[in-house]
N, CA, C, O and CB atoms as a CASP TS submission, in Angstrom:
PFRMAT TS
TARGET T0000
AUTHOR 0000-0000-0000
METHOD Language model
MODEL 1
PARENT N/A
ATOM      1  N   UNK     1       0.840  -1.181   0.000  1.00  0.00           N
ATOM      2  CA  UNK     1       0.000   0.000   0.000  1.00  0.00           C
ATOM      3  C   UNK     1       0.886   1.245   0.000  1.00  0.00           C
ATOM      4  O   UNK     1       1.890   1.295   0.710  1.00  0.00           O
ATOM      5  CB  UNK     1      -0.956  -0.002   1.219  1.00  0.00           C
ATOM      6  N   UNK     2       0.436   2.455  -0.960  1.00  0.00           N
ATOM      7  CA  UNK     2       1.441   3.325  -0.817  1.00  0.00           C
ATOM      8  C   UNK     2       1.347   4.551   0.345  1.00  0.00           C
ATOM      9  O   UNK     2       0.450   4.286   1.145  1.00  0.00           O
ATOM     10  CB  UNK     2       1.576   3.845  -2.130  1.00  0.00           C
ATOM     11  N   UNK     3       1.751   5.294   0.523  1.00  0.00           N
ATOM     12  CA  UNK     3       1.445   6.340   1.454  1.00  0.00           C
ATOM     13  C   UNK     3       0.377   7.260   1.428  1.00  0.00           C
ATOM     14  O   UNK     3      -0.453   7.260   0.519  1.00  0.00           O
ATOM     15  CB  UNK     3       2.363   7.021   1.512  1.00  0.00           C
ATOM     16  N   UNK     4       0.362   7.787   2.068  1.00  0.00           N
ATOM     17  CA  UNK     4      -0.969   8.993   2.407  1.00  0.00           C
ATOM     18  C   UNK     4      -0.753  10.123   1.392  1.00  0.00           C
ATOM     19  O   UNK     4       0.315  10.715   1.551  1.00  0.00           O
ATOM     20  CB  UNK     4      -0.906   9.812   4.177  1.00  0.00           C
ATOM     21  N   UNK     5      -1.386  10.476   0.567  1.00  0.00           N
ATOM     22  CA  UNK     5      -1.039  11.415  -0.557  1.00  0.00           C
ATOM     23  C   UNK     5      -1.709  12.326  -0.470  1.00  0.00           C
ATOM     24  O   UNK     5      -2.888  12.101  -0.197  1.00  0.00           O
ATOM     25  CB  UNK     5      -1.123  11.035  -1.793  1.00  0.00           C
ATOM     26  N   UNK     6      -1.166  14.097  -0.705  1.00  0.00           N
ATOM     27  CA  UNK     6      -1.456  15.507   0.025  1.00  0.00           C
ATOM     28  C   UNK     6      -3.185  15.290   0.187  1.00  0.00           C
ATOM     29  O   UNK     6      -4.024  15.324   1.087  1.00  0.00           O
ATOM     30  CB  UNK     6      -0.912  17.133  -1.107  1.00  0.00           C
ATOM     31  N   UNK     7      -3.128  15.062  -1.194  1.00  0.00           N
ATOM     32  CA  UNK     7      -5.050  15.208  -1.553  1.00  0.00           C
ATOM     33  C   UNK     7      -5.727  14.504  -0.274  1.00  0.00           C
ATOM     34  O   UNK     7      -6.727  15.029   0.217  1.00  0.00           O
ATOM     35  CB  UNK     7      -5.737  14.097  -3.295  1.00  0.00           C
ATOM     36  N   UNK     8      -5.243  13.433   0.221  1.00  0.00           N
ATOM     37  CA  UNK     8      -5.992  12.439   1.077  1.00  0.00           C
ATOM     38  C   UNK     8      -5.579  13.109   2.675  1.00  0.00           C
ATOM     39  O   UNK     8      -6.281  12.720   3.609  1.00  0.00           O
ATOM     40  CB  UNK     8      -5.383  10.609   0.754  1.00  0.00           C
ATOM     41  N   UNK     9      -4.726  13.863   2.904  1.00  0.00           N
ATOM     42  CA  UNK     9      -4.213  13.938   4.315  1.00  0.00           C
ATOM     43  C   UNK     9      -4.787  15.823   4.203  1.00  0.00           C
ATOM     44  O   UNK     9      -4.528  16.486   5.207  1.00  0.00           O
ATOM     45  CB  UNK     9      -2.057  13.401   4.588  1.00  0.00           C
ATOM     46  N   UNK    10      -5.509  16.561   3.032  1.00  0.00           N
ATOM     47  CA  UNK    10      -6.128  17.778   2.919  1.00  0.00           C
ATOM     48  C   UNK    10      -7.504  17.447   3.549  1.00  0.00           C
ATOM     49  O   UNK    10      -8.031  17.911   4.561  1.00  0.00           O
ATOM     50  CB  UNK    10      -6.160  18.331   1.420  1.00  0.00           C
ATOM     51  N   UNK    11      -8.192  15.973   2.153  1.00  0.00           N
ATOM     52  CA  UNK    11      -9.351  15.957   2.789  1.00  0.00           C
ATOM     53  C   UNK    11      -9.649  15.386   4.396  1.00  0.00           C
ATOM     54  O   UNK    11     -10.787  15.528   4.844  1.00  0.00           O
ATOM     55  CB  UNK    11     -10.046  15.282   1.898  1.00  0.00           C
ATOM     56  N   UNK    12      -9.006  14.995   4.906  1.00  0.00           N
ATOM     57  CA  UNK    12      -9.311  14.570   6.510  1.00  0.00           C
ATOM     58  C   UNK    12      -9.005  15.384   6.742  1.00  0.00           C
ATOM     59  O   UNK    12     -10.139  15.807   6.966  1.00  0.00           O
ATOM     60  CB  UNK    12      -8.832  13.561   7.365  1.00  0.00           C
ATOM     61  N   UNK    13      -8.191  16.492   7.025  1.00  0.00           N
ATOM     62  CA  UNK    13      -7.649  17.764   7.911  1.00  0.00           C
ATOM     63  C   UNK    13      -9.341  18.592   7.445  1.00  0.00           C
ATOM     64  O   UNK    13     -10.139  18.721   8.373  1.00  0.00           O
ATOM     65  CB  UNK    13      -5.654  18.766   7.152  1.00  0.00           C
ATOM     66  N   UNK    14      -9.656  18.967   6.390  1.00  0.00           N
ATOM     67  CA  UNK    14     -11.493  19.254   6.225  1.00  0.00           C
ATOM     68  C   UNK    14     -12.179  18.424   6.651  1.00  0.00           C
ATOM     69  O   UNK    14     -13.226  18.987   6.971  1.00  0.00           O
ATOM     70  CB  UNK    14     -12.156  19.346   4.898  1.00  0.00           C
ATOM     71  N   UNK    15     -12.238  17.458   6.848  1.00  0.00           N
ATOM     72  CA  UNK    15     -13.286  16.754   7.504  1.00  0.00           C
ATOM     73  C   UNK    15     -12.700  16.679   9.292  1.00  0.00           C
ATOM     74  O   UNK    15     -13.342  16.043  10.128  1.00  0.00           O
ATOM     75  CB  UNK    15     -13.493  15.080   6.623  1.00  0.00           C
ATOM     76  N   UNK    16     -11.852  17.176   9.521  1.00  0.00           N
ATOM     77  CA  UNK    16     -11.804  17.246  11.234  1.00  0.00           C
ATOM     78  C   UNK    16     -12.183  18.898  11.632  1.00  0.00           C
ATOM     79  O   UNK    16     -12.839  19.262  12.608  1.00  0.00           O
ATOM     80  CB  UNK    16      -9.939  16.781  11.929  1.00  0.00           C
ATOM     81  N   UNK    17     -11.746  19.513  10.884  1.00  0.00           N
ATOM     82  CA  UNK    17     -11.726  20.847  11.182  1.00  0.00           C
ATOM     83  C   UNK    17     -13.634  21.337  10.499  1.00  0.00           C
ATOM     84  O   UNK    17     -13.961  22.523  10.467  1.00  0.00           O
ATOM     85  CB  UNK    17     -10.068  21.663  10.231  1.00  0.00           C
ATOM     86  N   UNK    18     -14.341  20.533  10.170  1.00  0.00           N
ATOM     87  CA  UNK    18     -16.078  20.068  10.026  1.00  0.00           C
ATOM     88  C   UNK    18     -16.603  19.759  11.217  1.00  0.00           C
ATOM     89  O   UNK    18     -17.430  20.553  11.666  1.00  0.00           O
ATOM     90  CB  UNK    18     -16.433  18.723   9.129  1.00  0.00           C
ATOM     91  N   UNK    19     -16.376  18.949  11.751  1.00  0.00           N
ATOM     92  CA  UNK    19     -16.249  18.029  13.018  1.00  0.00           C
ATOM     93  C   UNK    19     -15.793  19.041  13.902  1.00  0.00           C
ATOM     94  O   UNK    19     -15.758  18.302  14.886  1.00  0.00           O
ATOM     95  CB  UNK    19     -15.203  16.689  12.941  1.00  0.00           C
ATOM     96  N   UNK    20     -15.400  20.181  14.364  1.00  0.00           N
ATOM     97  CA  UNK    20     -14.609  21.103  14.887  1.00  0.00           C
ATOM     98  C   UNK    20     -15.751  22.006  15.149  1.00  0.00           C
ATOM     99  O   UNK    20     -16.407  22.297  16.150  1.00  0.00           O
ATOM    100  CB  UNK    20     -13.408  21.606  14.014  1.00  0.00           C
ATOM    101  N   UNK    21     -15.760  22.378  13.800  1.00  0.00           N
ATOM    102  CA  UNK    21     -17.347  23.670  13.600  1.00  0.00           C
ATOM    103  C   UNK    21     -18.260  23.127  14.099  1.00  0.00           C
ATOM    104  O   UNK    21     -18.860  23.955  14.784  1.00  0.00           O
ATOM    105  CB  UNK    21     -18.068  24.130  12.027  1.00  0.00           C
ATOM    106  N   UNK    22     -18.815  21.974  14.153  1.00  0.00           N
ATOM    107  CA  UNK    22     -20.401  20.938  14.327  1.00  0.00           C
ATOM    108  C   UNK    22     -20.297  20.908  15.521  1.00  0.00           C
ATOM    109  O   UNK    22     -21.363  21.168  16.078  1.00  0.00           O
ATOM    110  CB  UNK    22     -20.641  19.251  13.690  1.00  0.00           C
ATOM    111  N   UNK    23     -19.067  20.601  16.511  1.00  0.00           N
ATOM    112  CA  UNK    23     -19.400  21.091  18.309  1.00  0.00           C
ATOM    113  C   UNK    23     -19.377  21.929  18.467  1.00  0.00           C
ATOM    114  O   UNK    23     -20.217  22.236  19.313  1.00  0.00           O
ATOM    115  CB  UNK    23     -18.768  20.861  19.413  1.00  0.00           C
ATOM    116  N   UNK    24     -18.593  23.045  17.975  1.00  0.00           N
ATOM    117  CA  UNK    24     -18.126  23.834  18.663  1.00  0.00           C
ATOM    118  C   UNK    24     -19.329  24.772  19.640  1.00  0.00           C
ATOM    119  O   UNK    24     -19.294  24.907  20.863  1.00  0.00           O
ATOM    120  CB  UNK    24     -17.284  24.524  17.717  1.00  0.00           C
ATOM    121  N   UNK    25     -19.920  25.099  19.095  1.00  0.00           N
ATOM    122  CA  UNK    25     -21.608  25.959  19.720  1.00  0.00           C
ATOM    123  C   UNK    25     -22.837  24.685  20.760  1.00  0.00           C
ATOM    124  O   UNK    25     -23.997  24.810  21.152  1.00  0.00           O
ATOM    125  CB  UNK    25     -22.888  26.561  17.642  1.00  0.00           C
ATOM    126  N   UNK    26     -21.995  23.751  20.850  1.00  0.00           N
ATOM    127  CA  UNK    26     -22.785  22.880  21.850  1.00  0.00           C
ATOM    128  C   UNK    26     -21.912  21.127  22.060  1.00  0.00           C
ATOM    129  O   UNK    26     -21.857  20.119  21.356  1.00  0.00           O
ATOM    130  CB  UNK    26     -24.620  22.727  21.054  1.00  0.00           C
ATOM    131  N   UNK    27     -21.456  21.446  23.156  1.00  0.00           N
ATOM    132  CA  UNK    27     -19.994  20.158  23.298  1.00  0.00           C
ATOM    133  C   UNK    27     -21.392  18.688  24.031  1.00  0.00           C
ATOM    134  O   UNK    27     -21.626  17.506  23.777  1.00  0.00           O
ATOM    135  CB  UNK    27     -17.979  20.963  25.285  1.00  0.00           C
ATOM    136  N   UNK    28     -21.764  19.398  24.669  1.00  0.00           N
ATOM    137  CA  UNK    28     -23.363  18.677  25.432  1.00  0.00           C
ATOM    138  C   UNK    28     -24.253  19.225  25.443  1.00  0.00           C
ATOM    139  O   UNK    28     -24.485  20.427  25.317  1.00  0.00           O
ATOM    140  CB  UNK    28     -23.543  18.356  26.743  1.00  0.00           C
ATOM    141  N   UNK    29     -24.992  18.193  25.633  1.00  0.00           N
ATOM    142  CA  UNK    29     -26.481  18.441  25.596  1.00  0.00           C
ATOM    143  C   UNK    29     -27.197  17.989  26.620  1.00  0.00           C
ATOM    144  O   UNK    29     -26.628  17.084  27.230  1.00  0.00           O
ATOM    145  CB  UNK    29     -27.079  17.923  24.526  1.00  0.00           C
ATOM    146  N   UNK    30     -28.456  18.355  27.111  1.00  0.00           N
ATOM    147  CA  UNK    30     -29.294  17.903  28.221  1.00  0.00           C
ATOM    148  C   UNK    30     -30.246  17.408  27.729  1.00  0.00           C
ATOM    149  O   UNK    30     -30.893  18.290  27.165  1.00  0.00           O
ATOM    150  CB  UNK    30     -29.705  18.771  29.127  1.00  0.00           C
ATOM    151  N   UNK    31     -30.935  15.952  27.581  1.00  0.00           N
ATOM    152  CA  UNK    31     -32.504  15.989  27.374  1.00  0.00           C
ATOM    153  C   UNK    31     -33.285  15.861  28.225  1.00  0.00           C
ATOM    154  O   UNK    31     -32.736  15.490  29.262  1.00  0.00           O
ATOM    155  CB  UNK    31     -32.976  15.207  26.662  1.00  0.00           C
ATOM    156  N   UNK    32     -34.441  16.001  28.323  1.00  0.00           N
ATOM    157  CA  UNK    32     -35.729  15.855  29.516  1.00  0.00           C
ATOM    158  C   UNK    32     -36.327  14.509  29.009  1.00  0.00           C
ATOM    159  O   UNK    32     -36.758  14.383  27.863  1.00  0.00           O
ATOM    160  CB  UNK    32     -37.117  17.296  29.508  1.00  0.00           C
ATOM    161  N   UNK    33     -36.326  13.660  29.795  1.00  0.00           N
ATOM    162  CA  UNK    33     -36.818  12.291  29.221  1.00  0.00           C
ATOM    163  C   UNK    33     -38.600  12.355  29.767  1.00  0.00           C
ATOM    164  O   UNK    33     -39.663  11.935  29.310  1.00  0.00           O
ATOM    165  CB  UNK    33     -35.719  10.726  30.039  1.00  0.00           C
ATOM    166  N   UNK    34     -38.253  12.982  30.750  1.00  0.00           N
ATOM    167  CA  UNK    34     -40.093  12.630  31.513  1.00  0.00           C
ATOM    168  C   UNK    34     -39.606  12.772  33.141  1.00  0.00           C
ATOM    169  O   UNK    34     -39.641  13.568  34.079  1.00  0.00           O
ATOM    170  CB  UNK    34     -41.005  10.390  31.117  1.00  0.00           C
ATOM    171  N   UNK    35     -39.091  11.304  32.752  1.00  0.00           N
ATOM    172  CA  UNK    35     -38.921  11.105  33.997  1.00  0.00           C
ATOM    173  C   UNK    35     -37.587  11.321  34.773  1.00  0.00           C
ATOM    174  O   UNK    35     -37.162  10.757  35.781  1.00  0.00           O
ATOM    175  CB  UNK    35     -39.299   9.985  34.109  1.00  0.00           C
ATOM    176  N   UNK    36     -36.995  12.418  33.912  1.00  0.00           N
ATOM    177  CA  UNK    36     -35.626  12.822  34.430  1.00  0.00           C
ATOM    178  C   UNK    36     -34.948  12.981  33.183  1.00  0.00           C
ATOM    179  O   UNK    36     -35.468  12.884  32.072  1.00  0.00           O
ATOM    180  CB  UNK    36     -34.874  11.766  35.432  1.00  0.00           C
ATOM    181  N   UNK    37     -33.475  13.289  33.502  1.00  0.00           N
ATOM    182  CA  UNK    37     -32.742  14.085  32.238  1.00  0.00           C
ATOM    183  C   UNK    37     -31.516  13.307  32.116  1.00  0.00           C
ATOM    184  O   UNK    37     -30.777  12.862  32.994  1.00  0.00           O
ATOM    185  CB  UNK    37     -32.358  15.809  32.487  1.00  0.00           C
ATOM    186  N   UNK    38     -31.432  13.211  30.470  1.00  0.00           N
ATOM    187  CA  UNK    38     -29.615  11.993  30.119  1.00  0.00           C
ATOM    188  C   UNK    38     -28.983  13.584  29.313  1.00  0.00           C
ATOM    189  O   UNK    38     -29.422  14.353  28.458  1.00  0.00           O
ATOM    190  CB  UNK    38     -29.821   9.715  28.223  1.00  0.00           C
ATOM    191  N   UNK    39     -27.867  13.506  30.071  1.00  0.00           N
ATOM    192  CA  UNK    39     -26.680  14.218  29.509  1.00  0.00           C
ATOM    193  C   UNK    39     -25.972  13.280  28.520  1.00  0.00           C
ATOM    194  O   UNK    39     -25.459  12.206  28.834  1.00  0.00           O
ATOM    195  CB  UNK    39     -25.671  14.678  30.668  1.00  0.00           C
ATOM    196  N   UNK    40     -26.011  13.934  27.007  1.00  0.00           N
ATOM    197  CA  UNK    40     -25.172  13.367  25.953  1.00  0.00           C
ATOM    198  C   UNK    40     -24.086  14.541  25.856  1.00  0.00           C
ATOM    199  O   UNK    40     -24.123  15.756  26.047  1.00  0.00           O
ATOM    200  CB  UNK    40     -26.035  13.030  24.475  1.00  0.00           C
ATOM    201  N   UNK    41     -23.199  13.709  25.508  1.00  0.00           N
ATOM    202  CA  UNK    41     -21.861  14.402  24.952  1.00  0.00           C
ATOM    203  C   UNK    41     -21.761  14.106  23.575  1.00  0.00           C
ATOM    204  O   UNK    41     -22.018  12.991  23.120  1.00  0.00           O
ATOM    205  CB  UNK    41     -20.505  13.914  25.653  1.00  0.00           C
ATOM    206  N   UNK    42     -21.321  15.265  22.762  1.00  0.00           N
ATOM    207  CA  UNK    42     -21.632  15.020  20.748  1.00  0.00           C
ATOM    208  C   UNK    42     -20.093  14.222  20.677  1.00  0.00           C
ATOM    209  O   UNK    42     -19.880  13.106  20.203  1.00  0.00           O
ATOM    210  CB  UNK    42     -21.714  17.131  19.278  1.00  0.00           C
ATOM    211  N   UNK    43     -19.155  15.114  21.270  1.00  0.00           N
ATOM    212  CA  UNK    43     -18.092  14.798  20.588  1.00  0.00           C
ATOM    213  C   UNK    43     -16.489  14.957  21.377  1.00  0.00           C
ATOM    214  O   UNK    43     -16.539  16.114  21.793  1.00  0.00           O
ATOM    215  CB  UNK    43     -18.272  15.659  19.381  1.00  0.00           C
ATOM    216  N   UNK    44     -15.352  14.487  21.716  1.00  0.00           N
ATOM    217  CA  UNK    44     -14.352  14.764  22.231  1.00  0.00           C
ATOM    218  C   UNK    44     -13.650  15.898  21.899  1.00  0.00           C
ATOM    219  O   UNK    44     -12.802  15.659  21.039  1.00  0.00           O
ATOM    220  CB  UNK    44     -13.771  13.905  22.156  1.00  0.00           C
ATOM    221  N   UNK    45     -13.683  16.933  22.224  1.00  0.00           N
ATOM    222  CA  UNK    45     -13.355  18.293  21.774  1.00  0.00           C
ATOM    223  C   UNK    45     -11.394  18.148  21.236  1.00  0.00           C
ATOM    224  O   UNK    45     -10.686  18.387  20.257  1.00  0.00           O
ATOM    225  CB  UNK    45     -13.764  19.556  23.391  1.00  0.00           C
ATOM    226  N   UNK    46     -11.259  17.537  22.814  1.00  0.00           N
ATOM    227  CA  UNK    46      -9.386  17.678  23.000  1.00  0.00           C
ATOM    228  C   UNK    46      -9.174  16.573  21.607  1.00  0.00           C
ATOM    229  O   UNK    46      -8.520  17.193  20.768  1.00  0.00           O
ATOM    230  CB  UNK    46      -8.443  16.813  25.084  1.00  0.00           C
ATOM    231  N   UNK    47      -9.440  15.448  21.202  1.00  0.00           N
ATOM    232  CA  UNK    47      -9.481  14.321  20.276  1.00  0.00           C
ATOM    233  C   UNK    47      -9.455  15.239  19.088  1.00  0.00           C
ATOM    234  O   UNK    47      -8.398  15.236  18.457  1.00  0.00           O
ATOM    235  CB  UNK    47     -10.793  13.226  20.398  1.00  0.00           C
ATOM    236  N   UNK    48     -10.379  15.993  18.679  1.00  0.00           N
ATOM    237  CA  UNK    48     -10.783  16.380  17.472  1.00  0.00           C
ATOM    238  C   UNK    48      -9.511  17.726  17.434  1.00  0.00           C
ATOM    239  O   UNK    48      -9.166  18.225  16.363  1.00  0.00           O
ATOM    240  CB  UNK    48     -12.639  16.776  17.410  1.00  0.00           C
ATOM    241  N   UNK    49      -8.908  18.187  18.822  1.00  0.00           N
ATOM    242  CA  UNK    49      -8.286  19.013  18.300  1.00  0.00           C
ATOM    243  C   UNK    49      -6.612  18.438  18.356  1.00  0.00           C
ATOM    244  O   UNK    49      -5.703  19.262  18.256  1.00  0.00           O
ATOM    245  CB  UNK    49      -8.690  20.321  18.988  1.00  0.00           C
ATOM    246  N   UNK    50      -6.374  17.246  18.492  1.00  0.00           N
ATOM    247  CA  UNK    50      -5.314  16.024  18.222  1.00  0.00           C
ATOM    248  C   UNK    50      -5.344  15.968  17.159  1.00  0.00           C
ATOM    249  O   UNK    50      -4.241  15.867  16.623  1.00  0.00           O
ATOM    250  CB  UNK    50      -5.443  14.699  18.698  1.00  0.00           C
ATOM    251  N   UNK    51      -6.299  15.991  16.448  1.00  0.00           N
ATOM    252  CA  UNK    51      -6.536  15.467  15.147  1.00  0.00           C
ATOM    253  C   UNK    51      -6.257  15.829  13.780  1.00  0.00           C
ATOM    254  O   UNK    51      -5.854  15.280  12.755  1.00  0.00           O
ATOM    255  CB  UNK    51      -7.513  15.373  15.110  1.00  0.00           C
ATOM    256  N   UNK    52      -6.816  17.538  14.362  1.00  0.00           N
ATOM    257  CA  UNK    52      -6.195  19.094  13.527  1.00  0.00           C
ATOM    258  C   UNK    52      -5.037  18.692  13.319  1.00  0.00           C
ATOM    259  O   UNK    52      -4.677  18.198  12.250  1.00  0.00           O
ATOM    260  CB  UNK    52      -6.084  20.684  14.360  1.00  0.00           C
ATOM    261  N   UNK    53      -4.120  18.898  14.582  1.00  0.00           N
ATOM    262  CA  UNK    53      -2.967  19.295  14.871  1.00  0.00           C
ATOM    263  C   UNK    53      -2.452  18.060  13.684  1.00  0.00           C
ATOM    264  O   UNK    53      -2.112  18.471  12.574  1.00  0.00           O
ATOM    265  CB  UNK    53      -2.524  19.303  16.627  1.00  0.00           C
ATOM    266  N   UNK    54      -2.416  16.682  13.947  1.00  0.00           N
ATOM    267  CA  UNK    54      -1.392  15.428  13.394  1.00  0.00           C
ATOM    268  C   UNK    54      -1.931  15.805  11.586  1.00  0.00           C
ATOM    269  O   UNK    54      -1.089  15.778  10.689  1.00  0.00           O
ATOM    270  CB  UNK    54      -1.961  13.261  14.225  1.00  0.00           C
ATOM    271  N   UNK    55      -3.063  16.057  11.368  1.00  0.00           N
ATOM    272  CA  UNK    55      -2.881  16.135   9.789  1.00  0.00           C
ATOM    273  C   UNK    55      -2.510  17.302   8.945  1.00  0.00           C
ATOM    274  O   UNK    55      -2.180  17.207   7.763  1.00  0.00           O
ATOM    275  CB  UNK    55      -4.015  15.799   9.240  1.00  0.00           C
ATOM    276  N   UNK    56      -2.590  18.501   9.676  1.00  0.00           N
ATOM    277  CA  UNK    56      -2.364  19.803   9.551  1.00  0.00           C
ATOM    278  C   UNK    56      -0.655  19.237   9.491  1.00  0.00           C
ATOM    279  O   UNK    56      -0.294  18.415   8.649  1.00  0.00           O
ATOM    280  CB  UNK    56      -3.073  20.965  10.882  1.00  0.00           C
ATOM    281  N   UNK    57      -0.065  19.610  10.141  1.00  0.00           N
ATOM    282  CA  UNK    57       1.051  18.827  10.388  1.00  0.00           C
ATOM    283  C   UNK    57       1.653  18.057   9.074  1.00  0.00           C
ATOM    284  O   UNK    57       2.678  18.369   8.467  1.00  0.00           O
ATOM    285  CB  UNK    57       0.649  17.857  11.465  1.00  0.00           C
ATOM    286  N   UNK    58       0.771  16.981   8.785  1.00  0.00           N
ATOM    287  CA  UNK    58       0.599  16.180   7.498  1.00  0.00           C
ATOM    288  C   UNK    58       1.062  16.825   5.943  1.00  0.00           C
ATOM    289  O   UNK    58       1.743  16.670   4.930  1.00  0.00           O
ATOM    290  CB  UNK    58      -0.959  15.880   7.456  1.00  0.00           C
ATOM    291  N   UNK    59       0.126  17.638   6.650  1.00  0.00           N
ATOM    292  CA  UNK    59      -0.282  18.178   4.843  1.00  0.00           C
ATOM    293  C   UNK    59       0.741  19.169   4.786  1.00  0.00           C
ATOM    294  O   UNK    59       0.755  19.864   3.770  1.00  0.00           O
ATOM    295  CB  UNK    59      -2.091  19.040   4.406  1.00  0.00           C
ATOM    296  N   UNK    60       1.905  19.454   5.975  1.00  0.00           N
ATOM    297  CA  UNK    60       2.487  20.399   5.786  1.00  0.00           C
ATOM    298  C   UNK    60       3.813  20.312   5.395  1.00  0.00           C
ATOM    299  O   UNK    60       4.717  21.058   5.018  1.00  0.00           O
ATOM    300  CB  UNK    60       2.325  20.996   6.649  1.00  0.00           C
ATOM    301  N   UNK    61       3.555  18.811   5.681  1.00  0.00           N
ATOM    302  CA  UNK    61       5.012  17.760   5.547  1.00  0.00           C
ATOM    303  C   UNK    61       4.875  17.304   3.805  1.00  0.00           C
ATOM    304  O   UNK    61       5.746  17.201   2.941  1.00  0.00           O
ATOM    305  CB  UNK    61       4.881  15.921   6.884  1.00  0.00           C
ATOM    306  N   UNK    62       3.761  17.148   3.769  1.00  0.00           N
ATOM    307  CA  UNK    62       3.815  16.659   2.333  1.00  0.00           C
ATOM    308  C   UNK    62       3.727  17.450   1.015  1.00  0.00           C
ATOM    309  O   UNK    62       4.005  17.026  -0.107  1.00  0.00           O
ATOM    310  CB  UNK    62       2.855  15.839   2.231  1.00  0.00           C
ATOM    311  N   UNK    63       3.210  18.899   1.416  1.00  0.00           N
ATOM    312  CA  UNK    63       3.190  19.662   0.728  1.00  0.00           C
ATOM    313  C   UNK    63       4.907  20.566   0.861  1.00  0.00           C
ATOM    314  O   UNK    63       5.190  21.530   0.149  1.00  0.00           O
ATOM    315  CB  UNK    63       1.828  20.293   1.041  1.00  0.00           C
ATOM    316  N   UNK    64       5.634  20.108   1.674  1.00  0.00           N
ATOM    317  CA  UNK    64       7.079  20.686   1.486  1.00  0.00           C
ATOM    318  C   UNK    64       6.895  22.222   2.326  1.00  0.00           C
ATOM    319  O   UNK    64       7.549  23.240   2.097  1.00  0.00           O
ATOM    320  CB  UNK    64       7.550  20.870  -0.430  1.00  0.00           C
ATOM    321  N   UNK    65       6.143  22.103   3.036  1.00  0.00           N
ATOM    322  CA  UNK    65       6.266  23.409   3.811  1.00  0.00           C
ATOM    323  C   UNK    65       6.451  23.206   5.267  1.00  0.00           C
ATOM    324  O   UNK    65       6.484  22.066   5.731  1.00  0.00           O
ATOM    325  CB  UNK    65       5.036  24.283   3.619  1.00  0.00           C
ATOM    326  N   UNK    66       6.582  24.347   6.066  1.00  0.00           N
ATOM    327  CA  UNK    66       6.835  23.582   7.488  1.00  0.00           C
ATOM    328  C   UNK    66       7.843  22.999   7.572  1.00  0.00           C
ATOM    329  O   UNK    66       7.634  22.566   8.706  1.00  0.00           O
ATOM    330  CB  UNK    66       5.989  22.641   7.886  1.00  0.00           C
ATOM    331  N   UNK    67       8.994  22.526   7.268  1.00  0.00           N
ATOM    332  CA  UNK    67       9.804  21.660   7.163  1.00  0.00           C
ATOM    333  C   UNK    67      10.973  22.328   8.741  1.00  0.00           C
ATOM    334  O   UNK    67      11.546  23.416   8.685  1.00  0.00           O
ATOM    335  CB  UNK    67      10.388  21.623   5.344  1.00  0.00           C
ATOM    336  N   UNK    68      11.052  21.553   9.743  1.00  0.00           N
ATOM    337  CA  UNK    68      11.922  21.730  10.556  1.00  0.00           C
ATOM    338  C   UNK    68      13.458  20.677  10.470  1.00  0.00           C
ATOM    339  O   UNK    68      13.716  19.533  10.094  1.00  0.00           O
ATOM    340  CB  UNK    68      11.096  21.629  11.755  1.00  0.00           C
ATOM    341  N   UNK    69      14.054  21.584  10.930  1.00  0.00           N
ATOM    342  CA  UNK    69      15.708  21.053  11.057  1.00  0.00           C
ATOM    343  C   UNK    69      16.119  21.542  12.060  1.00  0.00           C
ATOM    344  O   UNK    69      16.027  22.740  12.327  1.00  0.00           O
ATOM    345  CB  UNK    69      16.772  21.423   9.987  1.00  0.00           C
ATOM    346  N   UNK    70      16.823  20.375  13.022  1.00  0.00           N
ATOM    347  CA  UNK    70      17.548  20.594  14.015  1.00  0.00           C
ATOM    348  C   UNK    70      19.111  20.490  13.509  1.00  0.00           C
ATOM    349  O   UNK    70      19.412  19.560  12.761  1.00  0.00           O
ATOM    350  CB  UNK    70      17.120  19.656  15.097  1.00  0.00           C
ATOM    351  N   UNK    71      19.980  21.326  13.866  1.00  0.00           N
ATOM    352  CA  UNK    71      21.562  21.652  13.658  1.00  0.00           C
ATOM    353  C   UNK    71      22.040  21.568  14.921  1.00  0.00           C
ATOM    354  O   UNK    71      21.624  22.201  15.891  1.00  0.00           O
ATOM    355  CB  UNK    71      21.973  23.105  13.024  1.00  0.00           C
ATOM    356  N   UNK    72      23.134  20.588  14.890  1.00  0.00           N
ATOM    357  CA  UNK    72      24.376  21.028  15.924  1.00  0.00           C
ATOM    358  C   UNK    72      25.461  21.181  15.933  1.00  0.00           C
ATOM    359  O   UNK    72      26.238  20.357  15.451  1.00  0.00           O
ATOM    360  CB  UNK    72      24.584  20.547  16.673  1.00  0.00           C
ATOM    361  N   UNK    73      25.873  22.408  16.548  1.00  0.00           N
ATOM    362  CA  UNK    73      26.808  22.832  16.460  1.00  0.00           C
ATOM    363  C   UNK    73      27.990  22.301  17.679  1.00  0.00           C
ATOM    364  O   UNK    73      28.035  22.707  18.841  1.00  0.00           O
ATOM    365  CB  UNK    73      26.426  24.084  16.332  1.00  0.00           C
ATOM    366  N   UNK    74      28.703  21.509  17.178  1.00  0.00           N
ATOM    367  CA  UNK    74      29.840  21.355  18.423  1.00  0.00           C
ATOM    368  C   UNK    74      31.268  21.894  18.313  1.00  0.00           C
ATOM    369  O   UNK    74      32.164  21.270  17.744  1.00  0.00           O
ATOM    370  CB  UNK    74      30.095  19.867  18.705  1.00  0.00           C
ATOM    371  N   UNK    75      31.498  23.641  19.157  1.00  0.00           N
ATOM    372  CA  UNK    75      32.526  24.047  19.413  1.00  0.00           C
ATOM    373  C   UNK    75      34.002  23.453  19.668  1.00  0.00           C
ATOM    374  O   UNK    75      34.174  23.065  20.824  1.00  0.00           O
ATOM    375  CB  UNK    75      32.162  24.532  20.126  1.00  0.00           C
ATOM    376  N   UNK    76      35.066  23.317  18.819  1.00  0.00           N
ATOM    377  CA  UNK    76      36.003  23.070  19.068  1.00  0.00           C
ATOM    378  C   UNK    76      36.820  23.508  19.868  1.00  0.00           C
ATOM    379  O   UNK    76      37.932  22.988  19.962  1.00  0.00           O
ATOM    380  CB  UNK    76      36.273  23.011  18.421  1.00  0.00           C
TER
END
């Protein structure tokens, strides 16, 4: 199988940062059942923003940008 290619590591970085927008204005919810109330949770906020971060990251690596280098220098 070959590697993750820009196009494929763009569209998941849009589809997390979707997923991002869709909680963001309500992380839980309360319902009234009748006979008392179930707290749902939509979505893992910290997860989804793991998620940004590793493909963002991705696409930044594969698109040739972002590129870090560590140098050392050892004084003679």
């Amino acid at each position: 199988m070959a590697g993750i290619t820009l196009a494929q590591a763009e569209a998941k970085l849009t589809l997390w940062m979707a997923a991002n927008d869709a909680v963001a204005g309500g992380q839980e919810y309360e319902i009234d059942t009748g006979s008392g109330s179930r707290r749902l949770k939509r979505a893992d906020a910290s997860e989804i923003l793991t998620q940004i971060k590793f493909w963002d990251n991705l696409v930044k690596t594969l698109s040739g940008g972002a590129v870090s280098r560590t140098r050392y220098l050892v004084p003679e």
